[in-house]
GUKELUM-439762 format. One record per residue (C-alpha): residue in one letter; x, y, z. Coordinates in steps of 0.02 Angstrom, whole numbers, padded with zeros to 5 digits, always signed. Layout:
BEGIN
AXYZ;...
***
This chain:
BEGIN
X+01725-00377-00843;X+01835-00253-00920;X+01924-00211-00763;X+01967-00414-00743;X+02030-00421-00919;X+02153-00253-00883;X+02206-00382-00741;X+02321-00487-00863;X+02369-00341-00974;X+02423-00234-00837;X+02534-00085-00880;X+02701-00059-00804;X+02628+00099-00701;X+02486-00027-00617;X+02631-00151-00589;X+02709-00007-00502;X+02582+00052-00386;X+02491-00139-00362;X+02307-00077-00405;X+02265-00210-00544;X+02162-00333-00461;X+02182-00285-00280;X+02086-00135-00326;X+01946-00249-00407;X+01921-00379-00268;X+01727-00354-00272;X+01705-00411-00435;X+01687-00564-00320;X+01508-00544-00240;X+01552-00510-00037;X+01448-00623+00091;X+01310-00502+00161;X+01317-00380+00038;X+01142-00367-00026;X+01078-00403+00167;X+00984-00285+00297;X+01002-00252+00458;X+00867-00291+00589;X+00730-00177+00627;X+00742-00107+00426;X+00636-00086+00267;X+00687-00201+00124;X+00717-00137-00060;X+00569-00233-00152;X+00646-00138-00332;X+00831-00202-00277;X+00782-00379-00225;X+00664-00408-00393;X+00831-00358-00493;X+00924-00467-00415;X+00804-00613-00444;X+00779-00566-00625;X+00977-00570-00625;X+00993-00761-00539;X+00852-00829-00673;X+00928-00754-00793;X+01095-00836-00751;X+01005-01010-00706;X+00941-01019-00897;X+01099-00963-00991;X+01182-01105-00892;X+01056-01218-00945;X+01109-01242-01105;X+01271-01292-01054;X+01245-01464-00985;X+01106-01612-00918;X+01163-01565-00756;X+01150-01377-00775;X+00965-01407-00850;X+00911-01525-00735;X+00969-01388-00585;X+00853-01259-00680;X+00730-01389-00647;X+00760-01407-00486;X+00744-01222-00463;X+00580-01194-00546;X+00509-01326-00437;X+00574-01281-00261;X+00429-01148-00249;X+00308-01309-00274;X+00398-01406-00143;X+00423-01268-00010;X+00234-01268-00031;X+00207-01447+00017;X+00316-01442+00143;X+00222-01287+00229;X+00047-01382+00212;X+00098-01533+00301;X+00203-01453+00438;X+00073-01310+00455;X-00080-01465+00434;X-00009-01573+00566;X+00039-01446+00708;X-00138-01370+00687;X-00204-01555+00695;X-00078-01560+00874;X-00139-01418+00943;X-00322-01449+00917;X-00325-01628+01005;X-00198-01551+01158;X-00326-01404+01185;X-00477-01533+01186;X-00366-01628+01318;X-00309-01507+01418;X-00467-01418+01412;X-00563-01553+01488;X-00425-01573+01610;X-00471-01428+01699;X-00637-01508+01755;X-00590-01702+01770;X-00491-01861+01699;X-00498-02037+01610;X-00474-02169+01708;X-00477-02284+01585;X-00331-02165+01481;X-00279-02021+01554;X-00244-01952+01372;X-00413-01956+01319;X-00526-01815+01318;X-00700-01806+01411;X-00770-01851+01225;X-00665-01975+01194;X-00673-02052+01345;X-00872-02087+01322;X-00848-02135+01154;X-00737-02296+01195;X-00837-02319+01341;X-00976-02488+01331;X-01087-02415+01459;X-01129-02252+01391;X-01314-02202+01315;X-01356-02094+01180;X-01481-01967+01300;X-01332-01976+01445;X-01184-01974+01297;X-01094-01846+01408;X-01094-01950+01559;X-00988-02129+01571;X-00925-02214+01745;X-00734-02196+01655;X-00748-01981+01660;X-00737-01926+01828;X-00736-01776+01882;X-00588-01698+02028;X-00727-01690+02165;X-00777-01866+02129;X-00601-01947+02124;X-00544-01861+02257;X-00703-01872+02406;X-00816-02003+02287;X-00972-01860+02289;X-01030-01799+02139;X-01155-01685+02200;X-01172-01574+02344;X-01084-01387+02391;X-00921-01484+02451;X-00900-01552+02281;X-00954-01374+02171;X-00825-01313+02282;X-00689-01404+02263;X-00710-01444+02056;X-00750-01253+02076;X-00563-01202+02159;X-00474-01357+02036;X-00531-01261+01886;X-00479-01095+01934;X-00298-01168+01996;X-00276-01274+01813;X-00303-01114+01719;X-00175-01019+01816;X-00057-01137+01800;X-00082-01162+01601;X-00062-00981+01587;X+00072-00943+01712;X+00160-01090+01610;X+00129-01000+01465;X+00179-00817+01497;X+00345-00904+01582;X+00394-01002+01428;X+00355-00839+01322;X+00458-00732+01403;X+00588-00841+01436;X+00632-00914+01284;X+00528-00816+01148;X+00459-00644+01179;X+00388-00634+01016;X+00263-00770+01020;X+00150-00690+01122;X-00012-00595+01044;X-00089-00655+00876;X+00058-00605+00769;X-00053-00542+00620;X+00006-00369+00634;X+00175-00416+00638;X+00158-00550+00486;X+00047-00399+00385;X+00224-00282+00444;X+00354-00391+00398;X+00266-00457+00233;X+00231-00236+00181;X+00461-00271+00169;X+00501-00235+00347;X+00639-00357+00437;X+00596-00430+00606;X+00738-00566+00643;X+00702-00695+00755;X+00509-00653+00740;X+00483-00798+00618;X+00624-00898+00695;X+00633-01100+00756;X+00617-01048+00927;X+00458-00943+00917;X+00395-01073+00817;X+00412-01222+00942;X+00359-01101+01103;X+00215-01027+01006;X+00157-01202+00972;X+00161-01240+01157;X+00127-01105+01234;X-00056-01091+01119;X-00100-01252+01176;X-00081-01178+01348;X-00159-01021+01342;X-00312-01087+01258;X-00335-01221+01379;X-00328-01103+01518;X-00499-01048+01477;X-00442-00857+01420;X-00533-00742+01302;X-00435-00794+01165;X-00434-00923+01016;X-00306-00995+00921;X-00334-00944+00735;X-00225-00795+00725;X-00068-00883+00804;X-00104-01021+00694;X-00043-00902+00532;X+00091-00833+00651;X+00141-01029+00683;X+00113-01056+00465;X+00228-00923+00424;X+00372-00996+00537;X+00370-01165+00443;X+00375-01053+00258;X+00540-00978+00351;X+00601-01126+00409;X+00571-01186+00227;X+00654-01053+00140;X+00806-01076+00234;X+00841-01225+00143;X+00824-01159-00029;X+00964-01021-00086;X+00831-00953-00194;X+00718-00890-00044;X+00859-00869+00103;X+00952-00725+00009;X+00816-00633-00074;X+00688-00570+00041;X+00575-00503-00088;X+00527-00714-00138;X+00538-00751+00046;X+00393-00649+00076;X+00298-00718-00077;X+00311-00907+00011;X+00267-00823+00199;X+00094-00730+00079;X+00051-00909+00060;X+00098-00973+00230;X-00025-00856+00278;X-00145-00938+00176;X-00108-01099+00256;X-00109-01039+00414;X-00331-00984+00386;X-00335-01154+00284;X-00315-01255+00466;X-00379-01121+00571;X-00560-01126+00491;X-00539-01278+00383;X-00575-01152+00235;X-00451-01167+00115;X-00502-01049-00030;X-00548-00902+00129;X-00382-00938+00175;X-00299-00883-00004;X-00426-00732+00010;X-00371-00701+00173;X-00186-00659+00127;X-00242-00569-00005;X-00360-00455+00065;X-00306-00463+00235;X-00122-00470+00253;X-00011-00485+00092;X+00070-00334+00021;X+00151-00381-00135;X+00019-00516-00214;X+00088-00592-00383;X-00038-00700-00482;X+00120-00841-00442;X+00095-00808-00281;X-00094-00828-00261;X-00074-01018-00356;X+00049-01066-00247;X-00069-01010-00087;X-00196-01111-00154;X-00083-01269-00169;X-00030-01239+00003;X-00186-01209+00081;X-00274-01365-00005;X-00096-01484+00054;X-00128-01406+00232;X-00299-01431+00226;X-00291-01598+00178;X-00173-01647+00319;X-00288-01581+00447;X-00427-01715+00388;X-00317-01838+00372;X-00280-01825+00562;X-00490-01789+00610;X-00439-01699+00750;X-00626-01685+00803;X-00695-01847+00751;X-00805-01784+00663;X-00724-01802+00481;X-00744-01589+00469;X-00601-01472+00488;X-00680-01371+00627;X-00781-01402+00781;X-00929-01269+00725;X-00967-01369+00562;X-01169-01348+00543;X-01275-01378+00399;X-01454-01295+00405;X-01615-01363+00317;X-01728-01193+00316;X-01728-01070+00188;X-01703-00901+00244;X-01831-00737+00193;X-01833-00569+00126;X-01914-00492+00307;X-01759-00586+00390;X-01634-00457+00311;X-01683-00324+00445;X-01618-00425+00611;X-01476-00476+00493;X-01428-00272+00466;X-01457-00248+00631;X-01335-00374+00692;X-01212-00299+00564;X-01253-00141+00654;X-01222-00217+00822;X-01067-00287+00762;X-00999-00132+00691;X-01025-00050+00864;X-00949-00176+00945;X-00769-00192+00811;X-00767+00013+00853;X-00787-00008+01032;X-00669-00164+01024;X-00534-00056+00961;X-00538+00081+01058;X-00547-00001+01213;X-00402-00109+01163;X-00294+00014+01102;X-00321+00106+01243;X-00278-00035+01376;X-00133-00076+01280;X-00072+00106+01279;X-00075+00120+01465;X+00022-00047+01451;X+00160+00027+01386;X+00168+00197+01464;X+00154+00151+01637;X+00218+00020+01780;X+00086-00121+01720;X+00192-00165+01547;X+00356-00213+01678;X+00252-00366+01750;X+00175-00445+01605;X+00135-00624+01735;X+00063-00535+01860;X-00063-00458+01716;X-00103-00644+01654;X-00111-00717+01810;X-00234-00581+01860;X-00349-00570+01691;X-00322-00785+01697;X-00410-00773+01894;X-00535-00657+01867;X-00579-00764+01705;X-00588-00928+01779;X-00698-00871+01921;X-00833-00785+01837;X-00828-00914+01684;X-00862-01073+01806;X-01045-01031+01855;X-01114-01010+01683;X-01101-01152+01584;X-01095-01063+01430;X-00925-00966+01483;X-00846-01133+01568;X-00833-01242+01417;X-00705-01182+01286;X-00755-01045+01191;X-00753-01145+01005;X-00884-01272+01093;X-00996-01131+01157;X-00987-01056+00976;X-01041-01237+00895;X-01200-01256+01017;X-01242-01081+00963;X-01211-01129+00781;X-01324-01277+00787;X-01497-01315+00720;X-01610-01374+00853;X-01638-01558+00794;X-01750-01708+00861;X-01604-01765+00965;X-01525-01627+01044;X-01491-01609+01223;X-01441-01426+01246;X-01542-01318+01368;X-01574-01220+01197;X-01680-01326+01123;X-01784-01352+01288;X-01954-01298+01170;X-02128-01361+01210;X-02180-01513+01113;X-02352-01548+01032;X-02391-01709+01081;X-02470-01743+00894;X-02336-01681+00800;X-02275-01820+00683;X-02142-01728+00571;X-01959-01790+00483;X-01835-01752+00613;X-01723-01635+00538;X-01902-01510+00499;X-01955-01481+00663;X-02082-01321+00658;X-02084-01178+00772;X-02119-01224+00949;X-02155-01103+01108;X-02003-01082+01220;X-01993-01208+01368;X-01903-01130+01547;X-01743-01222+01463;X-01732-01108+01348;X-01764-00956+01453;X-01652-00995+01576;X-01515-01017+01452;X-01562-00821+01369;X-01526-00756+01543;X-01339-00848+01555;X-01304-00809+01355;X-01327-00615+01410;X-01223-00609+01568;X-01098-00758+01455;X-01106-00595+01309;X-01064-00449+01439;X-00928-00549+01517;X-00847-00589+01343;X-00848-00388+01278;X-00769-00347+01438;X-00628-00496+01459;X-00580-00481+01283;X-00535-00301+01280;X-00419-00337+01424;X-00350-00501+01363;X-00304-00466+01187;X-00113-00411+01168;X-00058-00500+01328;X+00120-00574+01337;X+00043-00746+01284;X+00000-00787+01102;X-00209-00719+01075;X-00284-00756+00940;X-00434-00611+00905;X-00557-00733+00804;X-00634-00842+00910;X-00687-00723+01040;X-00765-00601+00905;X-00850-00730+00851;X-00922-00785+01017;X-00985-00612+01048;X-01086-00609+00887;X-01132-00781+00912;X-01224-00776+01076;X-01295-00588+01009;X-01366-00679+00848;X-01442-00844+00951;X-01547-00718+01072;X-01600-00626+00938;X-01660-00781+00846;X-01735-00846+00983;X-01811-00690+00997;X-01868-00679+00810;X-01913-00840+00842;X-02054-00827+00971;X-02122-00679+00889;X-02172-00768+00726;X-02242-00917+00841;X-02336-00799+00933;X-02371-00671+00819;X-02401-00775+00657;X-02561-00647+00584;X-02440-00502+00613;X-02408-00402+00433;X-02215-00454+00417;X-02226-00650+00468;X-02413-00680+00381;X-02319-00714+00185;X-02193-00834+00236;X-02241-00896+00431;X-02379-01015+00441;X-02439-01089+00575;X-02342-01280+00610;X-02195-01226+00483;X-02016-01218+00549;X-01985-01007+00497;X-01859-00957+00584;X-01679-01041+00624;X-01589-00957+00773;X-01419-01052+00748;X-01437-00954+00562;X-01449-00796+00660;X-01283-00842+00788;X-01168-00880+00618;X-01243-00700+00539;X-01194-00601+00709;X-01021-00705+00721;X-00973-00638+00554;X-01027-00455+00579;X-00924-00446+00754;X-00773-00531+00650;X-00799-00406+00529;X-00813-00247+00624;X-00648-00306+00722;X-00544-00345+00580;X-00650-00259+00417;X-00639-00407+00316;X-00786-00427+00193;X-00738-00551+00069;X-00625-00658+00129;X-00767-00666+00308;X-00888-00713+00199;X-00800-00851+00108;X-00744-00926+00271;X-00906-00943+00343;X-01001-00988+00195;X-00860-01133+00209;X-00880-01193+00389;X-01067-01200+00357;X-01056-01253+00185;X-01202-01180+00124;X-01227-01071-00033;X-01387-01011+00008;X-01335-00903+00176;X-01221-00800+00061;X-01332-00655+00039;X-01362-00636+00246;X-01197-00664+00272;X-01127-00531+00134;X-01264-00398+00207;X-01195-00420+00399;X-01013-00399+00334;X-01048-00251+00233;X-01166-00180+00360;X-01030-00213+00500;X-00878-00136+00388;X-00992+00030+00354;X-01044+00045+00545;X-00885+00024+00579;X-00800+00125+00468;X-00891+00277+00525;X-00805+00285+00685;X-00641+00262+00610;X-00544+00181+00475;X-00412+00073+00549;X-00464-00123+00584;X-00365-00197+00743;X-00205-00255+00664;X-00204-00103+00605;X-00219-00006+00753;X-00084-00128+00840;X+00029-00072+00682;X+00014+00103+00754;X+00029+00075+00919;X+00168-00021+00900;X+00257+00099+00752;X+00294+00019+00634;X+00335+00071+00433;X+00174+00011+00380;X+00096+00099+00223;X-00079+00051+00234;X-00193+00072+00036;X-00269+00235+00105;X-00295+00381-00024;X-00164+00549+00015;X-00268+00685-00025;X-00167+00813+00033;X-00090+00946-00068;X+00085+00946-00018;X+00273+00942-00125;X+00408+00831-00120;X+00488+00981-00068;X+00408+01008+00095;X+00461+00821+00167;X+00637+00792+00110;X+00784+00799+00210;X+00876+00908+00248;X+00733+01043+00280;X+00767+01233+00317;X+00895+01244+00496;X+00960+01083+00459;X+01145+01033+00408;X+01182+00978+00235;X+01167+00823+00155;X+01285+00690+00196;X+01353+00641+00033;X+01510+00526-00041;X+01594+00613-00187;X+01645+00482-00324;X+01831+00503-00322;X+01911+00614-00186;X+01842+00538-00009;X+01944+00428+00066;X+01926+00277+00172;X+01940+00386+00327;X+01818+00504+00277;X+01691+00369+00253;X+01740+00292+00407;X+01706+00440+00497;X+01537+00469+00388;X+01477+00308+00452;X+01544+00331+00640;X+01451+00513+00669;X+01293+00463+00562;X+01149+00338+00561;X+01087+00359+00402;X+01055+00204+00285;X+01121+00243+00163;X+01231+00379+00066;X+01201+00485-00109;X+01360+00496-00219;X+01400+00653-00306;X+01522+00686-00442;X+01582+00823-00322;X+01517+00941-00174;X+01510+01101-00296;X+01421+01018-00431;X+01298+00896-00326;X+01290+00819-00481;X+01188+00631-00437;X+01290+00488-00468;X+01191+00332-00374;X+01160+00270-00177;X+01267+00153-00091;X+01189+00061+00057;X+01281+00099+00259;X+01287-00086+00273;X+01365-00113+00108;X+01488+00000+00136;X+01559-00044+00305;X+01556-00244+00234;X+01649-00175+00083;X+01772-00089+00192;X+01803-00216+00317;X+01842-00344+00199;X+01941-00240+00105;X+02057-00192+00257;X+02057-00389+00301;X+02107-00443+00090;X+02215-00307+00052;X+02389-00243+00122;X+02378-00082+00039;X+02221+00002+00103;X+02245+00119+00229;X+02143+00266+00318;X+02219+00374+00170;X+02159+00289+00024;X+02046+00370-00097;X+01889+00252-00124;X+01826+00268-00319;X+01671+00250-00362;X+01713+00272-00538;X+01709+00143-00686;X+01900+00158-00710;X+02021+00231-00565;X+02181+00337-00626;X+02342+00313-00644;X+02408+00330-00470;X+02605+00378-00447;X+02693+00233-00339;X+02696+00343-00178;X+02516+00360-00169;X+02430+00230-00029;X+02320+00112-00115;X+02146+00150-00197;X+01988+00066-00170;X+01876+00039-00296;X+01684+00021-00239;X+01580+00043-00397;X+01510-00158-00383;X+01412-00076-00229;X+01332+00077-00292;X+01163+00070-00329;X+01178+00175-00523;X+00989+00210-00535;X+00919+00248-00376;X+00750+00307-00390;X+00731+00512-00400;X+00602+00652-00405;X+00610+00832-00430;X+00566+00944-00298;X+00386+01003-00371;X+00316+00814-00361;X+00157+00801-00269;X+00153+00688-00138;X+00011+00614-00184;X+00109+00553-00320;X+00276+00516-00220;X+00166+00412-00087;X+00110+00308-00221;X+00287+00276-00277;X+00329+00209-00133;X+00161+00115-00109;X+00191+00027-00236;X+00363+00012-00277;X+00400-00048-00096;X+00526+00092-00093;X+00650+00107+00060;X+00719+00297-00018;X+00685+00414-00147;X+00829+00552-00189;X+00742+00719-00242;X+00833+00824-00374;X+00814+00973-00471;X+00895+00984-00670;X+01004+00831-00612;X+01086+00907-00469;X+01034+00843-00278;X+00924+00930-00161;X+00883+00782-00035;X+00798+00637+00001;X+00651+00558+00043;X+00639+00404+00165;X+00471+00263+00205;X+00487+00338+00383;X+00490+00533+00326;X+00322+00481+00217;X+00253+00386+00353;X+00275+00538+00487;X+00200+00664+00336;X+00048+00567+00352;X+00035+00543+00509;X+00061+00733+00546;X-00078+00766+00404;X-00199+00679+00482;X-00170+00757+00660;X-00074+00602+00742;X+00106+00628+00819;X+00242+00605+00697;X+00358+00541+00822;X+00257+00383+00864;X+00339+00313+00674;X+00484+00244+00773;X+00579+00124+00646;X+00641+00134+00448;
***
């Protein structure tokens, strides 16, 4: 503060020419200097500083007073309570939108009399007249046909519960697309890429905003309940990460330091699993492996908290009934075996194939999207994929019902009691046996019939999906993955299945298949071909496993499980790299550094700015540019930012000062002080000279400048510079050589390098 102390001493030639503490008005911090600008990369080194600075502040003022420590207090804690409040906010809209989907789902096909606002389920469980072997029928369900004409059976009834369905789901998903694009364009598709974008340091406003909070919620409910190809677990981190932004706005501590505001939305993400899949410790995995960029150990204690609180909140409300987070909750009895590990690699195989396929059928669709006349009528495209949906899901009963209750009968063990066409087996008339330890029985035409609809149910699900994902409505890529390797894993059960009935003497099934024993279980099989199809979509290993082993809670079906991920992830990974929200990252091009090894042998030299051809560097000089020269800078440029030299000969470095920063700094200036004037000399010096009384007035700008921006010399390797900025969450690096400036490096100049390495086009990196 030695500028503010020359304030009172001021010497008769300051008096004269007013500089004293006009000249030093930003030793008071400016509102907005500090901020970003939409569509930007933040400053991770810059906004850890400035936190460092704030605690630092917070405990020297500690000391001073009960009310100054108990503030520090206060502080500390915040992160704790933000936490809470994300788990029960996140908890209870997940609880909201599973019991509206089970509603609205079932209100596609018929209503309660009895309450309207009762699902088929519910509706039979209140009801007195309802037996266990018809549990699915009760007088109080009816179905449209019925209420409306009194038939239950017959073509005239199919029909018209046939055209009901179809017209419900276009108008859930007309509804939806409308409300989207109305009112918040960016809750439509799963929002992971975006969250995995904007948590890497890039700013998105309004993408985590009340508004696409509320619509999102709404407009989920709707989409899955028209019976698309989509599921609601990714939008349900999308929808967590809006109440940890809503959150921080309340605490100063979060709202003006986006580097802790993306530690909070690391563990919304967490959250956000934690009620998806009722797995709270996949969920913390999740965000680590899946999404977060900068993971502190804080961070991942804080996730965990948050997860378990949202967690909690969901089985508080039972959503299902069933006193489990999810709907696919299974428990198996059988032991798995050594000889089972070879249909468990091949369904990693299979869902390896289908991830790459996925992807590239995805990426392509949503390509043509945007380059041609389909992206300018995003309802017609839903109310088109919705249609064509609706009437080729209604005749199989495995597509019709919601996709989450088609993966739970594929899930489940077939028990004593069950009435799926699944478990239509052949009984032996003398088989006396516990119930849950039923042994392998020959398949009955149940069974058979149901293989046939499970493969036309599988090739309608890899075709819908690739056309249905990225849609203006908010799709979610989980569910449907998992569907695909579901009904793949049952019919190869099945199939594994008959053949050790069958073929019990045969080499492989003679150690561990006797006659009468229960061998083989197929719903095993569907939750090891669900994970490998999750897996080769998104290439998550660890966090996959952890989040089925917890929807199935059991240990034992870790190994399976971990050899289908892996398997998957390799398969996979031959074809190409990038997962999905990765792929959308490209697509979409945004300043994502992904963990990827450079291995190219290139300088720092060869990617600066400004290259060979080009005009110089725009630079400020510390002491001889004036206000109109910067003015002009800022009005022919649209750089980010601007080096300061100690002069244009020397190109001696002196720091970085920030576009935004400046023109704040300016504006205020001209609005504060009478002197300023196009003519005055800014200084970015610690003391300004003596100025003679005709001289306009200077202004002084050094609180701005950044006084050790990060350099390197030309001859770095940018191996070594892409590192940097990997892990320094870098927004520019200034390259020098013996002190003096050559030119600078930007996120999107390393991101185009790459990208031009590796064959892609450059130009397709469209923001900084």
């Amino acid at each position: 503060m030695a500028e503010a102390e020359g304030i009172s001493s001021a010497t008769p030639t300051e008096e004269m020419n007013g500089a004293g503490n006009l000249m030093d008005f930003l030793d008071e911090p400016l509102p907005d200097v500090g901020t970003y600008e939409d569509f930007h990369t933040i400053d991770w080194l810059r906004e850890k500083s400035r936190d460092t600075d704030r605690h630092r502040k917070i405990t020297n003022r500690s000391k001073e007073s009960i009310w100054e420590f108990v503030k520090s207090l206060l502080d500390a804690w915040s992160g704790w309570v933000v936490m809470l409040l994300i788990g029960l906010l996140s908890g209870t809209l997940a609880g909201v939108i599973d019991l509206a989907v089970d509603w609205m789902t079932d209100l596609k096909e018929g209503v309660c009399l009895s309450a309207f606002w009762y699902s088929h389920e519910q509706c039979c469980w209140t009801s007195n007249e309802t037996t266990f072997a018809d549990r699915d029928k009760c007088p109080q369900w009816q179905k449209w046909a019925e209420l409306m004409t009194g038939h239950t059976e017959g073509a005239g009834a199919y029909v018209l519960n046939y055209f009901l369905y179809v017209l419900w789901a276009l108008f859930f998903s007309f509804l939806a697309v409308s409300l989207v694009r109305v009112f918040a364009p960016y809750a439509c598709g799963s929002g992971i890429p975006e969250i995995k974008t904007i948590l890497s340091g890039f700013i998105i406003r309004g993408y985590l905003g009340k508004w696409t909070l509320l619509i999102k919620t709404v407009t989920l409910v709707l989409a899955v309940s028209s019976g698309l190809s989509l599921g609601k677990e990714g939008p349900l981190v999308h929808v967590a990460c809006c109440c940890g932004n809503l959150f921080c706005s309340l605490f100063s501590k979060y709202s003006k330091n986006e580097g802790k505001r993306r530690e909070v939305l690391s563990a919304a993400a967490a959250a956000g699993v934690s009620v998806a899949f009722g797995a709270p410790i996949g969920g913390v995995l999740f965000s680590l492996e899946e999404v977060s960029y900068y993971f502190p150990l804080k961070t991942l204690w804080r996730s965990f908290f948050a997860a378990l609180v949202a967690a909690f909140t969901l089985r508080s409300i039972n959503p299902f009934g069933n006193n489990r987070l999810v709907l696919f909750y299974v428990e198996y009895h059988t032991p798995w075996y050594m000889a089972e590990l070879v249909p468990f690699i091949l369904l990693g195989v299979f869902g390896g194939l289908w991830g790459t396929l996925f992807i590239r059928g995805n990426i392509a669709w949503c390509r043509r999207r945007k380059t041609t006349q389909l992206g300018k009528y995003p309802v017609l495209e839903v109310i088109v994929v919705t249609g064509i949906t609706a009437i080729l899901a209604f005749p199989n009963p495995y597509t019709r019902r919601s996709t989450s209750e088609l993966i739970s009968e594929l899930f489940n063990d077939c028990g004593a009691l069950e009435s799926s066409q699944l478990c239509d087996y052949i009984n032996n008339p003398n088989m006396s046996r516990p119930e849950d330890d039923i042994p392998d029985r020959p398949a009955g035409p149940g069974v058979y019939m149901a293989l046939w609809q499970l493969a036309l149910a599988l090739i309608f699900k890899i075709v819908i999906t690739i056309f249905t994902f990225g849609m203006k409505i908010p799709s979610g890529l989980f569910i449907p993955s998992m569907a695909v390797g579901a009904i793949a894993g049952r019919i190869v059960g099945i199939a594994v299945e008959q053949m050790a009935y069958h073929h019990h003497d045969w080499i492989i099934f003679k150690n561990w298949c006797r006659p009468g024993a229960d061998c083989v279980t197929p719903g095993l099989y569907a939750m090891v071909g669900a994970a490998a199809c999750l897996g080769g979509v998104t290439r998550m290993t660890v966090s996959l496993v952890v989040i089925m082993f917890e929807l199935t809670g059991g240990l034992e079906y870790i190994v399976p499980l971990m050899a289908a991920a892996v398997t998957s992830k390799w398969v996979a990974d031959a074809f190409g790299k990038e997962g999905i929200y990765e792929a959308h990252i490209r697509l979409n091009g945004y300043p994502y550094l992904d963990q990827d090894e450079f291995t190219h042998r290139t300088l720092a030299t060869d990617v600066m700015r400004p290259r060979r051809n080009e005009p110089p560097l725009s630079v400020l000089t510390q002491d001889s540019t004036t206000v109109e020269d910067v003015e002009t800078l800022i009005k022919e440029t649209d750089y980010n930012g601007f080096p300061v030299v100690v002069s244009r000969e020397s190109e001696r470095l002196i720091g970085f000062v920030q576009r935004r920063d400046l023109i704040l700094a300016i504006k205020n200036a001209r609005q504060k002080q009478d002197g300023v004037v196009s003519n005055s000399v800014v200084y970015f010096t610690e003391d300004a000279p003596q100025l003679p009384a005709s001289n306009p007035q200077p202004l002084k700008l050094r609180r701005i400048l950044n006084l050790s921006p990060f350099t390197v010399t030309d001859h770095t390797p940018m191996e070594t510079v892409v590192d940097i900025f990997r892990k320094l969450g870098l927004r520019q690096c200034l390259v020098t050589r013996s002190g003096r400036l050559l030119g600078i490096i930007t996120k999107k100049d390393v991101l185009r390098h790459m990208a031009q390495m590796m064959n892609q086009d450059p130009e397709s990196i469209m923001f900084n």
